[in-house]
C-alpha positions in Angstrom: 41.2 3.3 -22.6 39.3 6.1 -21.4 38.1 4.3 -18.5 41.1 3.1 -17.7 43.8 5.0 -15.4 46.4 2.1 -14.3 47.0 1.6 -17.8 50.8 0.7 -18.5 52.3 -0.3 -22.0 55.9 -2.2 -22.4 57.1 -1.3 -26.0 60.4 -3.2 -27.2 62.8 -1.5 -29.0 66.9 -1.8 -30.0 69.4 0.7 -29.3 68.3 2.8 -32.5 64.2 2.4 -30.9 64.0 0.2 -34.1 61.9 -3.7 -33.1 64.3 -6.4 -33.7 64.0 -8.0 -37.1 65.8 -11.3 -35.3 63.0 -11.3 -32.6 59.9 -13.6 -32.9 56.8 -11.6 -32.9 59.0 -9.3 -30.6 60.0 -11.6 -28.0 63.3 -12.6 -26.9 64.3 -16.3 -26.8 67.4 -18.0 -25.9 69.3 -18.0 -29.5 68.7 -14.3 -29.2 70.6 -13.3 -25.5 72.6 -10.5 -27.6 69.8 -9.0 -28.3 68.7 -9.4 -25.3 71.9 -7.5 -23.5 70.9 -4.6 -25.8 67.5 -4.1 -25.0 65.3 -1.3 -23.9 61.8 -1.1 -22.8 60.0 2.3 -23.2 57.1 2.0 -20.8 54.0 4.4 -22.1 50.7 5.8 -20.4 47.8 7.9 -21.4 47.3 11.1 -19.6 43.5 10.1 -18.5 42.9 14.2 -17.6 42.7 16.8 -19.1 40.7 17.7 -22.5 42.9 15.2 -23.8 42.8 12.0 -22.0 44.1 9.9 -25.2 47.3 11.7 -25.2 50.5 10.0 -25.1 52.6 10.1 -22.3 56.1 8.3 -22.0 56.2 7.4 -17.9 60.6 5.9 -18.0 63.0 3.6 -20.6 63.8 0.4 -19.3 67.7 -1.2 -20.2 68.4 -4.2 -19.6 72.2 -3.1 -18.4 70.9 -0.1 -16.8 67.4 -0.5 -15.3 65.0 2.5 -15.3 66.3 5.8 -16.7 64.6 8.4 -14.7 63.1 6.6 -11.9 59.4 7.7 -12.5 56.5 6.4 -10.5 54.8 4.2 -13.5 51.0 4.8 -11.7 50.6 8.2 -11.0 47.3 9.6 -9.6 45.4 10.5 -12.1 41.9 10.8 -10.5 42.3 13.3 -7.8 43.0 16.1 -9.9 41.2 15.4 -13.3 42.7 18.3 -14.4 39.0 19.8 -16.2 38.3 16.7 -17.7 34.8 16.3 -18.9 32.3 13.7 -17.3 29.3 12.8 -19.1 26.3 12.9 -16.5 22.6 11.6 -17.3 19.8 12.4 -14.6 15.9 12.7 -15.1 14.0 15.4 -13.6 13.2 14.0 -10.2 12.9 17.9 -7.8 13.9 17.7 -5.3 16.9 15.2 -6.2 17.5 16.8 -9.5 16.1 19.1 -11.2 16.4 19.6 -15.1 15.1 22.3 -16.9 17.0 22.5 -20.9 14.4 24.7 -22.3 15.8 27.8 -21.1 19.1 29.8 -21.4 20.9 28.5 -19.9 20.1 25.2 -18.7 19.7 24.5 -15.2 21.3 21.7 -13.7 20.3 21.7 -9.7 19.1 19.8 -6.8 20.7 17.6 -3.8 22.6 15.3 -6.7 23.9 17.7 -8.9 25.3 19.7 -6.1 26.7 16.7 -5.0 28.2 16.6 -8.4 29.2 20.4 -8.0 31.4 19.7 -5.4 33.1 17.0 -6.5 33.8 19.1 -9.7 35.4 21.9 -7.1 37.4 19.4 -5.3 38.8 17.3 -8.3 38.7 20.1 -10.8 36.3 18.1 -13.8 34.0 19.5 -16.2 30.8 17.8 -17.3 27.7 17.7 -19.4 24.5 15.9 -19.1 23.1 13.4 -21.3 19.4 13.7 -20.5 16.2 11.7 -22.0 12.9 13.2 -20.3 10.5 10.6 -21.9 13.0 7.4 -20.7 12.6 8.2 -16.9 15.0 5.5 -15.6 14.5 3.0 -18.4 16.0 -1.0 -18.7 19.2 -2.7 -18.7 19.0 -6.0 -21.3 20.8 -8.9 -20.8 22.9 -8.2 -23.5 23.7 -5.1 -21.8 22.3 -2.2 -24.0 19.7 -0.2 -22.7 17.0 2.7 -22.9 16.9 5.7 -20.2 19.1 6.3 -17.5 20.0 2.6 -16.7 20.2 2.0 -20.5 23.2 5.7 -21.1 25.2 4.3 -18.1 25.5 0.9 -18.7 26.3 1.1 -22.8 29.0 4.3 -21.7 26.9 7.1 -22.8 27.5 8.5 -19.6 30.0 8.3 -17.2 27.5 9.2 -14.0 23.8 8.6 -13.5 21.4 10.0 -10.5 18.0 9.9 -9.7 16.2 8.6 -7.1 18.4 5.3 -8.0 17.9 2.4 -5.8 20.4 -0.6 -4.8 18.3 -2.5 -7.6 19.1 -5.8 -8.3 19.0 -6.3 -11.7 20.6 -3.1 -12.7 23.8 -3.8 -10.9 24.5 -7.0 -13.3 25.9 -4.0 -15.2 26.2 -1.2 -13.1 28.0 -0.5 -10.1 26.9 1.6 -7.2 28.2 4.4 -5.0 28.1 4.8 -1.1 24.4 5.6 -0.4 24.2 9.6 0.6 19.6 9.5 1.1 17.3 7.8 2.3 13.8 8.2 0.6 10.6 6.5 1.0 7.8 5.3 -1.6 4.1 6.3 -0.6 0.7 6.3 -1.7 -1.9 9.1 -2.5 -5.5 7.4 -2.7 -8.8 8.3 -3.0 -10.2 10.1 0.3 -12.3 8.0 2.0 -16.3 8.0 0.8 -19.1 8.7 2.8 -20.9 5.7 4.5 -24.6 5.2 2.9 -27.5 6.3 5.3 -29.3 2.9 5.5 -25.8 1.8 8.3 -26.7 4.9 10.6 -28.4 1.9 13.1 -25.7 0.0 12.9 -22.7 2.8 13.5 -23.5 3.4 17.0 -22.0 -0.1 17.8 -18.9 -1.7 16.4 -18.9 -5.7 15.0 -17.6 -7.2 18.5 -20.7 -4.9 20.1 -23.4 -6.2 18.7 -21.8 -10.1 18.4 -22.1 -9.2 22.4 -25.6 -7.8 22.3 -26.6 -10.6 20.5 -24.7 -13.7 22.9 -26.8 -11.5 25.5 -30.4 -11.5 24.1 -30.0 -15.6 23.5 -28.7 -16.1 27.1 -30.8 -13.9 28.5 -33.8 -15.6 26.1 -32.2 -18.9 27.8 -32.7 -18.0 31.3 -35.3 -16.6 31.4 -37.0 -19.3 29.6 -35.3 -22.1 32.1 -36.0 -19.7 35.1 -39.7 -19.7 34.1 -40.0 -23.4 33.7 -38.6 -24.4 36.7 -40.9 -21.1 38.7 -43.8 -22.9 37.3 -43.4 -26.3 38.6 -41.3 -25.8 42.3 -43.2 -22.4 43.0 -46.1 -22.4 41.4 -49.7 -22.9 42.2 -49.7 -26.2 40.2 -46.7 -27.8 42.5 -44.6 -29.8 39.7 -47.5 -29.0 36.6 -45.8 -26.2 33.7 -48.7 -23.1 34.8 -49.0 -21.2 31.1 -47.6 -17.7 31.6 -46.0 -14.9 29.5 -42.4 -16.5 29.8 -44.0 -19.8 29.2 -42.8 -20.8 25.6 -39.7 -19.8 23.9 -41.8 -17.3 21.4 -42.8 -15.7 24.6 -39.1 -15.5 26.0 -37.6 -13.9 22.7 -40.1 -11.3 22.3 -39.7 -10.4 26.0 -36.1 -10.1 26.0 -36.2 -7.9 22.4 -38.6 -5.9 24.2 -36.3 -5.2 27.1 -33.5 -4.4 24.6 -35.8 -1.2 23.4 -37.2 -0.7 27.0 -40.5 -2.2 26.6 -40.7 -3.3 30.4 -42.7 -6.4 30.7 -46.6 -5.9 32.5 -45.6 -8.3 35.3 -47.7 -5.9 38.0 -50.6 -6.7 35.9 -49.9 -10.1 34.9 -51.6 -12.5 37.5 -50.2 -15.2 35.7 -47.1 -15.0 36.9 -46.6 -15.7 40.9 -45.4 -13.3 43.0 -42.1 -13.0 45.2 -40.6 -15.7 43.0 -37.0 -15.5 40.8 -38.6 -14.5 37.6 -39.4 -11.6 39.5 -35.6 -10.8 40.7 -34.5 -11.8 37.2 -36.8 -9.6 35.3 -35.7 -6.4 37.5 -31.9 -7.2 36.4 -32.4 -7.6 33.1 -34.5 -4.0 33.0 -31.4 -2.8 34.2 -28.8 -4.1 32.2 -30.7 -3.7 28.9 -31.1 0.2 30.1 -27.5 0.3 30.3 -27.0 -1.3 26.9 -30.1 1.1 25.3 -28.8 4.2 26.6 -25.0 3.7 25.6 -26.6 2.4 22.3 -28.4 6.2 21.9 -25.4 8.3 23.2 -23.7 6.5 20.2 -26.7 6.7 17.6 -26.4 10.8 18.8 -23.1 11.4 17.9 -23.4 9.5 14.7 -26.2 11.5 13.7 -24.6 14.3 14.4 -20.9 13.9 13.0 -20.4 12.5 9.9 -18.9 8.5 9.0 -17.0 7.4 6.5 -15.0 4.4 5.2 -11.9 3.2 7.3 -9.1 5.0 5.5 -6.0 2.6 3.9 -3.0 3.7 5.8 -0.6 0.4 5.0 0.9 -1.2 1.9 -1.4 -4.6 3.7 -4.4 -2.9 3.8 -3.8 -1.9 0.0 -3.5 -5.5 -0.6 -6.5 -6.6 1.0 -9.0 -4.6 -0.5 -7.4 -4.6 -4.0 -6.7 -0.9 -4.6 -5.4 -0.2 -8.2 -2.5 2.8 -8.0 -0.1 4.0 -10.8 3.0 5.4 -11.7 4.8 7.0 -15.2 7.8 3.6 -14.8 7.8 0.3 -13.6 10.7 1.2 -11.4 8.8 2.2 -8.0 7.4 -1.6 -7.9 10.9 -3.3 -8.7 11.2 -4.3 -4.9 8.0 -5.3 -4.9 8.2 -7.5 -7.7 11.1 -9.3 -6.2 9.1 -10.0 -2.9 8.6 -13.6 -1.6 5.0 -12.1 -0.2 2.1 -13.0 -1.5 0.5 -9.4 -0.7 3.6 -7.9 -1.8 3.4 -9.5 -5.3 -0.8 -8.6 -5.3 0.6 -5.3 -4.9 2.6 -5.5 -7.5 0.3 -6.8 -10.1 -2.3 -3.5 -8.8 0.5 -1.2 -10.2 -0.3 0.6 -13.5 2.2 2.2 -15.4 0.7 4.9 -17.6 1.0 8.3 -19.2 1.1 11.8 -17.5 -2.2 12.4 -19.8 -3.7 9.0 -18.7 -2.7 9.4 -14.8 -3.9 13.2 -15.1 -7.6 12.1 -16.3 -8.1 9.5 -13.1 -6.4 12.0 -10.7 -10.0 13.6 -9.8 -12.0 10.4 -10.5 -11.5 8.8 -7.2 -10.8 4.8 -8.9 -7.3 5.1 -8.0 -4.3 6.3 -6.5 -0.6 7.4 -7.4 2.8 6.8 -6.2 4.6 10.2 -4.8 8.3 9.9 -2.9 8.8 11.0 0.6 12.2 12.6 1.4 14.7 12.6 4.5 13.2 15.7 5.6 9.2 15.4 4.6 9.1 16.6 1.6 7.8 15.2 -1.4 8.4 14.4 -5.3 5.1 15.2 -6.5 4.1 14.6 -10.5 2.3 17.2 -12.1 -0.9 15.3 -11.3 -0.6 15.8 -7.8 -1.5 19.2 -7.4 -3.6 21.2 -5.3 -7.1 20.8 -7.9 -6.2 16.8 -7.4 -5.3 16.7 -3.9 -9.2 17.2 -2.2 -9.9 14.2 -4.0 -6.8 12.1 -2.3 -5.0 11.2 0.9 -1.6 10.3 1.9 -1.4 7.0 3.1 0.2 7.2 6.6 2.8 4.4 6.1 5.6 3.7 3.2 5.1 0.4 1.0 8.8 0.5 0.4 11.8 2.4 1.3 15.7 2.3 -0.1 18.8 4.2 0.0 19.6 6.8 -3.0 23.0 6.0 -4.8 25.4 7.0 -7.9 25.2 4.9 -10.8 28.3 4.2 -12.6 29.7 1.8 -14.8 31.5 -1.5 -13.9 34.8 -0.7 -12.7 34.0 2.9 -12.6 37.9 4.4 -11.6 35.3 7.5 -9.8 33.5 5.7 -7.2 36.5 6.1 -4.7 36.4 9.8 -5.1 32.4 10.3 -5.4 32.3 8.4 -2.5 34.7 9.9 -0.7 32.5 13.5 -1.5 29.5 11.4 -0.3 30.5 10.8 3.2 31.4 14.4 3.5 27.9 15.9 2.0 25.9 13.2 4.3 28.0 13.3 7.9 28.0 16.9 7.8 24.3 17.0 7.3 24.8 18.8 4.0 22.1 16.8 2.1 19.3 18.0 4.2 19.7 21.7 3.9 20.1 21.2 0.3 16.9 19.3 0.3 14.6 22.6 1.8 16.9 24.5 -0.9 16.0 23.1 -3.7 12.2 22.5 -2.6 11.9 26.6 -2.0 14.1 27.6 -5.1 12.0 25.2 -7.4 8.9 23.4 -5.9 5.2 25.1 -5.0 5.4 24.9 -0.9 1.4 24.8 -1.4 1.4 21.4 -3.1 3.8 20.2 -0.5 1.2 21.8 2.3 -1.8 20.4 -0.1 -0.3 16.6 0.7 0.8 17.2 3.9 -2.7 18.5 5.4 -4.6 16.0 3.2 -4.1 13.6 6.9 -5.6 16.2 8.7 -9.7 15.5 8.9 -11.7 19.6 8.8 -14.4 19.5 11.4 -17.4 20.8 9.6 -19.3 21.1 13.0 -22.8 19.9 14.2 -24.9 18.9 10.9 -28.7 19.5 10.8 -30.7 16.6 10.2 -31.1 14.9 6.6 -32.6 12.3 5.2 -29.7 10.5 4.9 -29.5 10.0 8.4 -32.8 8.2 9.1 -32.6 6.2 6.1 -31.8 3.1 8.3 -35.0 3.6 10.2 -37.1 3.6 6.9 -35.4 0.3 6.3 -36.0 -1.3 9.4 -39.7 -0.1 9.1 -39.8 -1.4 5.4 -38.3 -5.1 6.7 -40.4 -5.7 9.5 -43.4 -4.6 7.8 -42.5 -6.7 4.9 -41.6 -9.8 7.0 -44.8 -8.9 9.0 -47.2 -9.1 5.4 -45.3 -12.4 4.8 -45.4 -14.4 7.9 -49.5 -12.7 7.9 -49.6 -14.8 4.4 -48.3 -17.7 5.7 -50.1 -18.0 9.1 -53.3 -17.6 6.9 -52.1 -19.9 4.8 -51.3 -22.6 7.2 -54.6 -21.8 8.7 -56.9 -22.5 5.9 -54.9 -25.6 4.9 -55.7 -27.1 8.6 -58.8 -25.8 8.4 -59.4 -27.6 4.7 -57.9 -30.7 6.6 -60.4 -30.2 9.3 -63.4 -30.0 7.5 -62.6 -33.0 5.3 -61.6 -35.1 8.4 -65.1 -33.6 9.8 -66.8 -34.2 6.5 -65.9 -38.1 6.5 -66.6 -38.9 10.3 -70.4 -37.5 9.4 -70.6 -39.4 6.5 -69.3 -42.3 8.2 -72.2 -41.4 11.3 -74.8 -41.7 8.5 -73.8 -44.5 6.8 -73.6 -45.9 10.0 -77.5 -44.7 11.2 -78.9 -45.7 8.3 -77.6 -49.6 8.1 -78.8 -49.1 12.0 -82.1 -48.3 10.4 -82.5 -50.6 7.4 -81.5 -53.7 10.4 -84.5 -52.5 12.2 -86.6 -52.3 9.6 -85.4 -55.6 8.4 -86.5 -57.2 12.2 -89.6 -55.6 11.5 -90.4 -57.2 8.5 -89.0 -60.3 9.8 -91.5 -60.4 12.4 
């Protein structure tokens, strides 16, 4: 009945307010009409307000000959002036929403939301107390309808009023109903800063992937031409009119290691090469090559210069689709900041979902500095953040904030079903959000109770410090010592093999040599046993 303000009750009594003994169960029928001419209806409420609310109030009398006695409106207001009745509110410690603190004398109750809940206390004169569970956070609503947490106290009447960060969540509202939305807040990332890119890539930085997919269509082309140009030189110009002339762009070996040389400005030694016929396309083709391949080589050491000379790291994650792709694990105290997520019809989305750990504040605290993952922090209306404990300024030179939101949602009330409040909260709502209210609270509450340096420490973590030129290192010439070690190692092994292959030919020629000098001998001496044969013969 408490929840209940429309609340009428018909009670039938006889002229002495005695129930008719002559009455079935109370109600008239037609052998009873006397009765009937006789009869008065006392119609009864409950007062709702006040520190009473169960208290009985008699609204009029009702007579059947007579009508209503006094006339009475029979469903007063009873929920604009709640005359200090007390509302039972339950809210976690979410700065700078709301901010709970029952350790000290006395408590404080404060933040955007309970100011909220401050002026609708001034405006339709309630009381109230909070019901607060700090190891629930926003707990569960079971289909039976009990619960743990915030959810859990609304939904089973332990409170009247809950706050928090709450979302329009599905689920929840099964049991729950929701006010007009009065903030809109953001869910973000903080992940491990971007690492350092290993030396043995320095070559490779100057250029990015479509560069050097160019670089190389260029070197087989240009290995192409030059090979085709050659050819047909050879036979049209040559000296040997329609006979290949061997020359130093003669074979496709030839062409590959020209054009590589080019590439590093190793300028063929046509001046000195007779081989090659003057005043002929090769020569026009070689001199425009030399050129482009100088344009390519010096834009290639600009680049190799200012990689050298600034520092590169990985591509930093600033999207919930780039947190997808490359599988990064991130964590939370509840499994309410991934409801949305878990509800998505995307197949990222749901990855994303499944990367979420929920965990301890001692757990998430241990893997704050250890780079393997990263943490969910809430972005406000007017940039500020909810930041756990383990995002703090020792944490934060290890982490970045991603530069987009995974999710986003509007902030509401949660009250029961068929909550007779929501009109008036909402009411207080529109007010606190038209007039802008919200936000100034907002930078209130985050100078009153929040560290500004934390809130700088995540703000600046986007911004990249220039550490200036960098002398030389090791590091940086790695690459080189690679490319040495591979082409010396390749060298040794095609040395190997071209031995190798030589001896076996040479084992090959040597037994083809060995049989055909048998097979001479064999020969000479049947040759010689005929003649001596002839001689005998004779």
């Amino acid at each position: 009945m408490d929840f209940m303000p429309d609340m009428v009750i018909a009670k039938v009594m006889n002229s002495n307010h005695v129930m008719s003994n002559n009455t079935e169960n109370g109600l008239l029928t037609a052998g009873n009409r006397a009765v009937g001419r006789d009869l008065k209806i006392e119609l009864i409420t409950h007062s709702f307000r006040g520190p009473n609310p169960s208290e009985r109030i008699s609204l009029d009398t009702w007579i059947s000959q007579e009508g209503f006695l006094n006339n009475a409106d029979l469903y007063p207001d009873k929920v604009t002036d709640l005359m200090g009745k007390q509302i039972s509110l339950t809210a976690i410690y979410y700065p700078p929403l709301s901010v709970v603190d029952e350790d000290v004398d006395p408590p404080i109750y404060d933040g955007l939301e309970f100011k909220i809940m401050h002026e609708w206390s001034k405006k339709h004169n309630i009381t109230w107390r909070v019901v607060y569970a700090p190891d629930d956070w926003w707990g569960v609503i079971w289909e039976n309808g009990s619960g743990v947490g915030l959810c859990g106290h609304v939904s089973m009447d332990k409170a009247d009023v809950g706050f928090g960060a709450i979302y329009l969540w599905e689920n929840e509202h099964r049991f729950t109903d929701y006010s007009a939305m009065y903030f809109r807040t953001a869910l973000t990332t903080v992940l491990p800063r971007p690492k350092l890119l290993p030396g043995w890539l320095v070559p490779i930085h100057p250029f990015q992937f479509n560069m050097w997919i160019a670089v190389g269509l260029s070197v087989f082309v240009s290995t192409t031409v030059l090979h085709m140009t050659s050819q047909g030189s050879m036979k049209l110009l040559g000296t040997g009119r329609g006979k290949t002339v061997v020359n130093m762009y003669s074979t496709w070996t030839e062409c590959l290691f020209r054009t590589m040389g080019l590439l590093v400005l190793q300028v063929p030694p046509d001046e000195r090469d007779f081989s090659t016929p003057r005043h002929v396309p090769m020569r026009h083709l070689v001199t425009w090559l030399i050129l482009f391949y100088f344009v390519v080589t010096t834009g290639y050491s600009a680049g190799l210069a200012a990689v050298l000379t600034m520092p590169r790291y990985e591509k930093p994650i600033e999207t919930a689709t780039e947190m997808s792709d490359r599988n990064v694990k991130y964590g939370g105290m509840d499994v309410a900041y991934v409801f949305f997520l878990q509800e998505s019809l995307d197949p990222k989305m749901k990855k994303l979902a499944n990367n979420f750990i929920e965990g301890t504040e001692e757990y998430l605290t241990k893997k704050a500095t250890t780079g393997e993952m990263g943490f969910v922090i809430e972005r406000m209306m007017n940039g500020h953040f909810f930041l756990p404990s383990f995002v703090n300024e020792d944490t934060m030179p290890y982490l970045r904030v991603m530069k987009e939101d995974y999710v986003y949602g509007n902030c509401v009330f949660m009250l029961r079903k068929g909550s007779p409040y929501r009109g008036i909260i909402n009411s207080i709502v529109y007010k606190v959000r038209d007039t802008g209210l919200v936000l100034f609270w907002e930078d209130m509450t985050v100078r009153k109770y929040m560290s500004t340096r934390r809130q700088l420490s995540v703000i600046n973590s986007r911004k990249d410090v220039d550490p200036g030129p960098t002398q030389l290192l090791i590091r940086h010439v790695t690459g080189s010592f690679y490319l040495l070690g591979y082409g010396l190692a390749l060298s040794f092994l095609v040395f190997i093999i071209e031995l190798l292959t030589h001896n076996c030919r040479l084992d090959k020629l040597k037994g083809v040599l060995k049989k055909r000098t048998s097979k001479n001998i064999n020969m000479k001496h049947s040759v010689m046993e005929k003649e001596r044969g002839g001689e005998d013969d004779i």
